[in-house]
N, C-alpha and C positions, 0 to 999 in steps of 0.2 A: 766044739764050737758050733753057732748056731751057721743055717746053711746061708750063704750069702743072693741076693737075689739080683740081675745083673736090670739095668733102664740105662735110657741114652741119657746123657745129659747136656743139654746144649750151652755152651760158655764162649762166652767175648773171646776172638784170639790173644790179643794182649793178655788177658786175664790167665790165659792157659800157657801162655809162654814164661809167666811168670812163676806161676804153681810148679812148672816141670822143674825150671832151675832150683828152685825151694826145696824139690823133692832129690834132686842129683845133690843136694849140700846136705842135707841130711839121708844121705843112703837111703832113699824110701822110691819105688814105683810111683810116677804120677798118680796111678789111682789110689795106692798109699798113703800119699800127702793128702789128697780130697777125702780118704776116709777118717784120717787122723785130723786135720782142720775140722771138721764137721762132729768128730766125737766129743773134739776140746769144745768147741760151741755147745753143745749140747750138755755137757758137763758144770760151764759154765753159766748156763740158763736154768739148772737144778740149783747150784748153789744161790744164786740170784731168787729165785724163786723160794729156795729157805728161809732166807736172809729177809724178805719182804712176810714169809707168814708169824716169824719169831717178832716183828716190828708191828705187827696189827695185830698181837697178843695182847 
């Protein structure tokens, strides 16, 4: 696995009260939840981006 690199990340409290609990339902570490949210996004914006060069073919 590649080496992970750590930065601060500043978030709305609300915003982070609500990722924690998200992350205690699905057994996952707050930082966790934020790496897993941010992978699906990202995963998301590939297929998306697929999907937009197979349609301007």
């Amino acid at each position: 696995m590649a080496e992970k690199k750590a930065f601060v990340l500043r978030i709305n409290p609300d915003m982070l009260k609500e990722i924690e609990s998200w992350a205690a339902e699905e057994f996952r570490s707050t930082n966790g939840q934020i790496e897993y949210l941010m992978q699906q996004a990202l995963l998301a914006r590939k297929k998306g981006s697929s999907k937009k060069k197979k349609e301007d073919q």
